[in-house]
C-alpha positions in Angstrom: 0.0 0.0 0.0 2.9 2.2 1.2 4.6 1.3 -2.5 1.3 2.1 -4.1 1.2 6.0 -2.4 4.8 6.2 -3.5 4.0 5.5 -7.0 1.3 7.6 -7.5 2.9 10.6 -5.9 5.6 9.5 -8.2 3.6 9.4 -11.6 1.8 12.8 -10.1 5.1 14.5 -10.7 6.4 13.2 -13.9 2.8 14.7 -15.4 3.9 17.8 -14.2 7.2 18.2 -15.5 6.0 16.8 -18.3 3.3 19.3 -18.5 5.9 22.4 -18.0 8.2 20.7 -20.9 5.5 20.6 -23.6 3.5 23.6 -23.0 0.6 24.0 -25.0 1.0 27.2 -26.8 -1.8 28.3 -29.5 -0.8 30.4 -32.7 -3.4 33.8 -33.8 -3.4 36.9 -35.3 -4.5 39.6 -38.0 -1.6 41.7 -39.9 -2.5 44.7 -41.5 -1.3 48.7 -41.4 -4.3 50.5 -43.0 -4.3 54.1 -43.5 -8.0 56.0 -42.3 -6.7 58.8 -45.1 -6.8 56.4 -47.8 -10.4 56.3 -49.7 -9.4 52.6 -50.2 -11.0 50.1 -48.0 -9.8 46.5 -47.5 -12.1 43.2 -47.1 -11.6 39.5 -46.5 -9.8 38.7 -49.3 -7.9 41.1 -49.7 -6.1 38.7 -46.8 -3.6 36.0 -47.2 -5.2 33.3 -45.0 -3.5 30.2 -43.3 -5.2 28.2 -40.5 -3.8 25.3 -38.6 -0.5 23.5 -39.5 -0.3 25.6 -43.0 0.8 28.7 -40.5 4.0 27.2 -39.5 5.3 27.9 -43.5 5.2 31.4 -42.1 7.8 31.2 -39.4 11.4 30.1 -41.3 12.6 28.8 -37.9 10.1 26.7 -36.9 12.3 23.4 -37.2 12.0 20.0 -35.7 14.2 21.0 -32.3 11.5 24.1 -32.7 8.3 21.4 -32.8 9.9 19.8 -29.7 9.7 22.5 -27.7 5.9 22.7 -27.2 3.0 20.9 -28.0 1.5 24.0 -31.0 -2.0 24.3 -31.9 -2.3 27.3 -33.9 -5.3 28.5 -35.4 -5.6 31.1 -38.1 -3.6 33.7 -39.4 -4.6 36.4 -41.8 -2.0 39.1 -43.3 -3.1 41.6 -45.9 -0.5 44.2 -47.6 -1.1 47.6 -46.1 -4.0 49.3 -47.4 -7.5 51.3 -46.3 -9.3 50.8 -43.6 -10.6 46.9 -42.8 -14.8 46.7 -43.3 -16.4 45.9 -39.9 -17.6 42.8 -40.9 -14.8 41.3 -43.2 -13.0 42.2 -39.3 -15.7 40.2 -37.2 -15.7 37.4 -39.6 -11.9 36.6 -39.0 -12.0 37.6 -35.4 -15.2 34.8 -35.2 -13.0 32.5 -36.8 -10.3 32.4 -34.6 -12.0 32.4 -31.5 -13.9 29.2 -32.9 -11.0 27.7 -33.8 -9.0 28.9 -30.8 -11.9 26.9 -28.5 -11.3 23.6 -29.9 -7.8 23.6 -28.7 -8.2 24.8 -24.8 -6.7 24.6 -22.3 -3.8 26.3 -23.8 -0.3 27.3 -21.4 0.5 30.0 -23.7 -0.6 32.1 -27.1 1.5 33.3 -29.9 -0.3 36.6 -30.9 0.7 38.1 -34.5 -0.1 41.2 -35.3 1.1 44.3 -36.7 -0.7 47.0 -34.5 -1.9 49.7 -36.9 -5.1 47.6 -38.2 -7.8 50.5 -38.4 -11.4 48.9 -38.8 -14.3 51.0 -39.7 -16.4 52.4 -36.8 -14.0 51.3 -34.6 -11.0 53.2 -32.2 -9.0 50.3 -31.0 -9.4 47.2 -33.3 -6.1 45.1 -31.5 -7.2 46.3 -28.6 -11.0 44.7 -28.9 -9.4 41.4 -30.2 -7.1 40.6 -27.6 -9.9 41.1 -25.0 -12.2 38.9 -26.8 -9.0 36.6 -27.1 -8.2 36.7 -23.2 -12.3 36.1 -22.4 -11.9 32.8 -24.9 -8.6 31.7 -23.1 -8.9 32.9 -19.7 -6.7 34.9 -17.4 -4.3 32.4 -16.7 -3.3 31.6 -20.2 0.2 33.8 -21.2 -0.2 35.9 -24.2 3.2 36.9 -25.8 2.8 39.4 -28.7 5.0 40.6 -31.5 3.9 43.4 -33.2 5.8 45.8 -36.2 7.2 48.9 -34.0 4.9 50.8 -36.9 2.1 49.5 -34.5 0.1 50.9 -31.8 0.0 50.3 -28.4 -3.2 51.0 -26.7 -3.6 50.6 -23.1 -6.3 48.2 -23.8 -4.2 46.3 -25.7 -0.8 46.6 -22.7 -3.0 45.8 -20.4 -4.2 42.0 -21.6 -0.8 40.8 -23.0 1.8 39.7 -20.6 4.8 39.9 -23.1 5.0 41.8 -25.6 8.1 43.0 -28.5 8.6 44.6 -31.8 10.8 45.1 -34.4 14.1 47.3 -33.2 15.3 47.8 -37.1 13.8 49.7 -39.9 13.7 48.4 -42.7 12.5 45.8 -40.7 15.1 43.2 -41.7 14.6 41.6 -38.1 11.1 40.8 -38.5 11.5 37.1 -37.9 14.3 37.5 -35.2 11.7 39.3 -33.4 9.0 36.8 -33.8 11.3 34.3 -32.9 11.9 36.7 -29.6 8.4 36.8 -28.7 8.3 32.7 -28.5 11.6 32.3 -26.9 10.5 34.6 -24.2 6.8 32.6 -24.1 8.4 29.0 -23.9 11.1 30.2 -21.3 8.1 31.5 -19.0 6.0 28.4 -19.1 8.8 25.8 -18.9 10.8 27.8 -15.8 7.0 28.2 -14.1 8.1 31.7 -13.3 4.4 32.9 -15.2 3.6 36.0 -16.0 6.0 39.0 -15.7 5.6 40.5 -11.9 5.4 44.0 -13.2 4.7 46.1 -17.0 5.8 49.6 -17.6 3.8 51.3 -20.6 4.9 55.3 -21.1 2.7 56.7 -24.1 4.7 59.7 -25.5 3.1 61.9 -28.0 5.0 61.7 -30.8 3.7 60.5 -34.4 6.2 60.4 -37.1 6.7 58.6 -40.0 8.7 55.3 -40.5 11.0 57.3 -43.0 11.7 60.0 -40.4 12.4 57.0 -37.7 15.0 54.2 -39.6 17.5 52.9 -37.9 20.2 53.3 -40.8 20.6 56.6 -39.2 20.5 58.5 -36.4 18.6 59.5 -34.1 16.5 56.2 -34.5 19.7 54.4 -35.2 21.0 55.7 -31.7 17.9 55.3 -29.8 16.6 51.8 -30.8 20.5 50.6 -29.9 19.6 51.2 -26.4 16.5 48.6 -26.4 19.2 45.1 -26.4 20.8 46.7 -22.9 17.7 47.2 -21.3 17.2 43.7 -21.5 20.1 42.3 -20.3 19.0 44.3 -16.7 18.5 41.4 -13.9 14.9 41.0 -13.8 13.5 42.6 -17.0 12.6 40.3 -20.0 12.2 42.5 -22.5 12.2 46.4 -24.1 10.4 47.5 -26.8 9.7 51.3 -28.7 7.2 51.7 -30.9 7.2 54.5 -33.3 3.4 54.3 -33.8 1.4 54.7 -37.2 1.2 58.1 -38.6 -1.8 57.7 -41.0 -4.1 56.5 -38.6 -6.8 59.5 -37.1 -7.2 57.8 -33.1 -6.2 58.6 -29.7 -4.2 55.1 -29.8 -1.8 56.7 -32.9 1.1 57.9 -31.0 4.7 56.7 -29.9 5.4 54.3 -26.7 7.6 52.3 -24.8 6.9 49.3 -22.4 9.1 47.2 -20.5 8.5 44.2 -18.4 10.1 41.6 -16.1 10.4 40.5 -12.2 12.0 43.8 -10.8 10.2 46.6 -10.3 13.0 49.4 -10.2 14.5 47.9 -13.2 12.1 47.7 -15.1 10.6 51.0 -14.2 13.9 52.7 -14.6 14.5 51.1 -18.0 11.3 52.2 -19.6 11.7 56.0 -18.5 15.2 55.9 -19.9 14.3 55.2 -22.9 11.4 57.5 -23.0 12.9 60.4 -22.1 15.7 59.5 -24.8 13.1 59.5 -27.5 11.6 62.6 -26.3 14.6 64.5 -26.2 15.8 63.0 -29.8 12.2 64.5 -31.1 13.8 67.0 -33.0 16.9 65.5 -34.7 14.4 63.1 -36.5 14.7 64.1 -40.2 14.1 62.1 -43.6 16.6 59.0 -44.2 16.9 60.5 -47.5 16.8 63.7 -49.4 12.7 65.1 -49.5 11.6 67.4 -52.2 8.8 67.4 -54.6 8.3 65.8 -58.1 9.7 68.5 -60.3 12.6 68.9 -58.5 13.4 65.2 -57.9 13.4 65.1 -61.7 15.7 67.7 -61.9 18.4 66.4 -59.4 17.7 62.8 -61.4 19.0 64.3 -64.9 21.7 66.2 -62.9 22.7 63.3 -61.7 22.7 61.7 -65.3 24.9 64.1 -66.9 27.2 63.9 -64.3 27.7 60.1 -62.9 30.3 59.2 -65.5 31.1 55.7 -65.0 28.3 54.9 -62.7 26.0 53.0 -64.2 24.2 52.7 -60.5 20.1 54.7 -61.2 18.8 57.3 -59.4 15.8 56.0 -57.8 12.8 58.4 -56.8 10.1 56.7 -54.0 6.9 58.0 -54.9 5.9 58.4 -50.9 2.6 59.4 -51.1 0.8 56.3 -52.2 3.0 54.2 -50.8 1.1 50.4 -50.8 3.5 49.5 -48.2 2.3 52.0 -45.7 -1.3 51.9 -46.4 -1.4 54.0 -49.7 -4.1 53.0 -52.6 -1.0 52.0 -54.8 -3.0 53.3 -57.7 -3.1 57.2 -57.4 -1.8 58.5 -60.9 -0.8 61.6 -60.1 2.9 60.9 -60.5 2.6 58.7 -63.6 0.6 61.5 -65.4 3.3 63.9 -64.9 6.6 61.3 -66.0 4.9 61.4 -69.3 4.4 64.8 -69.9 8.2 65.5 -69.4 10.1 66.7 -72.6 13.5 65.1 -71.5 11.5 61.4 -71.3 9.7 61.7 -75.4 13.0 61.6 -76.9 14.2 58.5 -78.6 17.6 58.4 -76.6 15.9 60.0 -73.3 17.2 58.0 -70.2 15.3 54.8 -69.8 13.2 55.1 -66.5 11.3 52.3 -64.8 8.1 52.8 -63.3 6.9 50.8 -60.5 3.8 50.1 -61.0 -0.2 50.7 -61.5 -2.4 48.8 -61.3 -4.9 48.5 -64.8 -7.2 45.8 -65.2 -8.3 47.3 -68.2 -4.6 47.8 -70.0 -3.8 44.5 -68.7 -6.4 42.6 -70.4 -5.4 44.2 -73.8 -2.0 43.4 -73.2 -2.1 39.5 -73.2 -4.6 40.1 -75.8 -2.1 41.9 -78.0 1.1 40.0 -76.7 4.7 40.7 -76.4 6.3 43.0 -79.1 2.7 44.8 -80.1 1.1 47.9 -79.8 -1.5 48.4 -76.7 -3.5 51.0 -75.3 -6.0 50.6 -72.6 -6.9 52.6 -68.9 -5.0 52.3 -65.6 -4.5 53.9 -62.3 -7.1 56.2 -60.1 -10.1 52.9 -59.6 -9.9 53.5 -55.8 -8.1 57.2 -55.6 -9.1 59.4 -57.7 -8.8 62.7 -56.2 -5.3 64.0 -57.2 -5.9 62.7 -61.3 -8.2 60.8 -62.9 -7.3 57.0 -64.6 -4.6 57.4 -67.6 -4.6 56.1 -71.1 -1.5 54.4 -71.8 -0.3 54.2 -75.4 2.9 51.7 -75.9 4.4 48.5 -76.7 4.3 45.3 -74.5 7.8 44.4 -73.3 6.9 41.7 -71.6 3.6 39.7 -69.6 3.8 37.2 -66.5 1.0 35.9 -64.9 1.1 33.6 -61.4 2.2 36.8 -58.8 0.6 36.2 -55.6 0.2 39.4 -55.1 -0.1 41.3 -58.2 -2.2 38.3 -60.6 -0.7 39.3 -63.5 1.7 42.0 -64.6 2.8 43.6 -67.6 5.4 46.0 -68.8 4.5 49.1 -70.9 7.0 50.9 -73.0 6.3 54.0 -73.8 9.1 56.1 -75.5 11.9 54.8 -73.1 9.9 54.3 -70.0 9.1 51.0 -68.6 5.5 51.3 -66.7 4.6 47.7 -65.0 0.9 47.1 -65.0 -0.2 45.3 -62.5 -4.0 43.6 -62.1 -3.5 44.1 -58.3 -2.1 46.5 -56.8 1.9 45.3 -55.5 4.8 46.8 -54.4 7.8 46.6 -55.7 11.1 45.6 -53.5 13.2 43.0 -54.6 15.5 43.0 -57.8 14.1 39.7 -59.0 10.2 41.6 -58.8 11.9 43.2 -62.1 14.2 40.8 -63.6 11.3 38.7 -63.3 9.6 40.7 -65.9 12.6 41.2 -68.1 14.0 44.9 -66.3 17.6 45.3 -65.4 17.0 47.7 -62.6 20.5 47.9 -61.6 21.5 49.2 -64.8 18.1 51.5 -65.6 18.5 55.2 -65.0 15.7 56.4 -63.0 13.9 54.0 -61.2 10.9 55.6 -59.6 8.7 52.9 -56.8 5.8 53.6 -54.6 7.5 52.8 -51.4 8.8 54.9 -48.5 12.6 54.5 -47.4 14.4 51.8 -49.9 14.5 48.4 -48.6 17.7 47.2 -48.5 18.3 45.2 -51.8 17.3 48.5 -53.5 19.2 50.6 -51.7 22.0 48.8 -52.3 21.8 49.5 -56.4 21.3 53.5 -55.7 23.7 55.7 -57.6 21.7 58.7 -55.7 17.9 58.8 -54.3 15.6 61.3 -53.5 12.1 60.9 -51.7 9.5 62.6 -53.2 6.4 64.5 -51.3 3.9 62.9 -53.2 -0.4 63.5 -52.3 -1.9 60.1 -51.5 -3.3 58.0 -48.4 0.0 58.0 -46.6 0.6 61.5 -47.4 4.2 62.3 -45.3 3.7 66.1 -45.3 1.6 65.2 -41.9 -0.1 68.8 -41.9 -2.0 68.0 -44.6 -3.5 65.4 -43.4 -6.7 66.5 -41.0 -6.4 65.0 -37.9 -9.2 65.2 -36.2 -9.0 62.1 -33.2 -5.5 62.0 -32.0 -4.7 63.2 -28.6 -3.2 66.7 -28.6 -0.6 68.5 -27.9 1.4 66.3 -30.2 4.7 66.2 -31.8 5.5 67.5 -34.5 2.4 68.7 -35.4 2.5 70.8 -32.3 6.4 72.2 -32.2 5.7 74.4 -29.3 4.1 71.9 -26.7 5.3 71.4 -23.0 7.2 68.7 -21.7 4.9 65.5 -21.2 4.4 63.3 -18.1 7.1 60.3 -19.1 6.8 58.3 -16.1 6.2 54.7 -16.1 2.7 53.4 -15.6 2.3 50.3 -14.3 0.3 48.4 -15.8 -1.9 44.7 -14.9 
């Protein structure tokens, strides 16, 4: 009998440990930045879905030592490029989802959220906010929620206050996107295997700033500087992790605005890290600046042929980002405002003018005509200005296909347009263009081009790396980065830059349960 107790108390224990070894961690999220300037708005499938296993394919270190580590039940994941603002019930339909499928796998240790943090929903102020709390009702309070969010995103209170760990990117371009993912795991599995639980204390400091991500990279200083302080924060005894977000610029709602949160076992620590780097970004607020040169169209076109006459033997382009409808930040990706002016300059109708790329429009219309015709033929057909309209209406484009591809999974077909000696890529959907093979791909050499001119923000790094000289052009659109044109009418004021001349904020931690 005596052997019996023994035993059982015995087998007791091994279920725990083995309980604490193989947590059970679920896998959630919705990833969008959608601008509430943009007249664009974004629905279901405008998502790239994955539920159950198929989400691991979006984690590249999720390897078999990986799958030992926990027993992982995820559930559905939707990502969308950046766009307008999400319909209410494309929103509740995935939210729905999740929590249905998140039900069928409880209990659950921990939860793996993914999201970005600058999701805007229509008729609503805080739309990561409302999803983690329904999450948290679904899983219960003792559940650990680790989140990893783009430091683009927002942090709400709301949204502070029902995570227990929580990171974001510290580079930009965000070229330690998966690192950080990989973070926000790490720190989850190491919580639930140790038993220690849930971080003892969380500092959240909102600071009211709203800037740009092309005023905040880390290439350069200040951001460069500031977010190299996070990493030592971390290695304080008792404080798990550090994290700045820059917030999202193009959304109108008292949650758009800069913060910083820190969290771990030791109060003064982790208090005392979270003001430091507060007050760091606060008194950096005004040596933010552009990580390139800003001007406006005509001008950019004018340092672009300067540049030409004078390169010599560099062969590297000049490469113009059309800011304003940047698809990467939220923007249409289809005003033509830029386009219509590229081919009403004089230098670009000759038959030995510099040969520009242009990247891209979408044109169902011209598209269609285009495999019609095929490569080598003449084409002419509408693009541009379906969804934005109200800086220039759709163009009629007059030229010869270069070339036609069909399978992108974002774009659905694309062609290539030459007009004189620029190279405009059609696109059915709207995509943006970052990656060297996104134009070899369609038979453009980029790297040996002249002007390359892309809807996109601050160059990611494979294209800045091919930059003889690049300028970044004030552009009108949805992500409009001239911020004073822009109406805000629901973010908190006083707020920086927008209001140059405000006092010193309260920068002292809040802690937060």
């Amino acid at each position: 009998m005596k052997k019996l107790k023994y035993l059982v108390i015995l087998l007791f224990f091994i279920s725990c440990n083995n309980k604490i070894n193989k947590p059970r961690i679920g896998i959630a999220g919705i990833w969008i930045e959608s601008s509430t300037f943009s007249p664009a708005t974004t629905t279901k499938e405008d998502f790239n879905i994955k539920v159950d296993n198929d989400i691991f394919s979006s984690y590249s270190f999720f390897n078999k030592s990986y799958f030992d580590k926990a027993t992982w039940l995820p559930t559905m994941r939707a990502r969308a490029i950046p766009g307008g603002v999400v319909t209410k019930e494309s929103y509740e339909s995935m939210v729905q989802e999740i929590i249905k499928k998140t039900k069928q796998t409880l209990p659950l240790d921990g939860l793996f959220f993914d999201i970005h943090g600058a999701m805007n929903v229509d008729g609503m102020e805080d739309p990561e906010g409302d999803f983690i709390e329904r999450m948290r009702k679904v899983i219960g309070p003792k559940t650990i929620i680790s989140t990893s969010m783009d430091s683009h995103g927002n942090v709400s209170k709301k949204l502070a206050g029902y995570t227990d760990l929580i990171t974001c990117y510290r580079m930009a371009p965000h070229e330690d996107a998966m690192e950080s993912k990989q973070r926000a795991l790490d720190n989850l599995i190491e919580r639930l295997k140790s038993g220690k639980g849930k971080p003892k204390y969380k500092a959240w400091i909102p600071i009211p700033i709203l800037l740009p991500g092309e005023k905040t990279s880390t290439r350069v200083d200040p951001g460069k500087t500031l977010y190299s302080k996070v990493d030592p924060m971390t290695k304080k005894n008792g404080v798990i992790d550090a994290a700045i977000w820059v917030g999202y610029a193009w959304g109108d709602a008292p949650r758009n605005h800069a913060v910083v949160m820190t969290y771990g076992d030791n109060k003064k620590e982790v208090v005392d890290s979270a003001e430091e780097l507060a007050k760091d970004f606060w008194n950096f607020r005004h040596d933010f600046e552009f990580v390139a040169p800003t001007t406006y169209i005509d001008d950019a076109f004018k340092q672009a042929f300067n540049y030409l006459e004078l390169r010599g033997e560099n062969s590297k382009p000049f490469i113009i980002s059309d800011m304003g409808d940047n698809p990467t930040a939220g923007g249409s990706g289809d005003v033509t405002w830029t386009l219509e002016k590229i081919l009403k300059i004089n230098e670009l109708k000759k038959d030995d003018s510099p040969e520009l790329i242009y990247a891209s429009i979408p044109g169902p219309d011209l598209i269609f005509n285009a495999f019609k015709a095929g490569v080598g033929n003449y084409v002419e057909g509408m693009a541009g200005a379906m969804v934005d309209s109200r800086y220039s209406p759709p163009l009629k484009i007059k030229g010869t296909v270069h070339s036609l591809r069909k399978g992108d999974k974002s774009a659905e077909l694309e062609a290539v347009i030459r007009v004189n000696n620029i190279y405009i890529i059609i696109t059915n959907k709207r995509k943006p263009y970052h990656y060297i093979s996104d134009f070899n791909n369609l038979d453009l050499k980029p790297s040996s081009s002249d002007i390359l001119v892309v809807k996109i923000g601050y160059l990611v790094p494979e294209l800045y790396n091919i930059r003889g000289d690049w300028v970044m052009a004030l552009t009108p659109g949805g992500v409009d980065q001239d911020l004073e044109r822009l109406g805000y009418k629901n973010i908190k004021r006083p707020m920086y830059p927008l209001d140059k001349e405000m006092d010193d904020p309260d920068l002292s931690a809040r802690l937060i349960n």
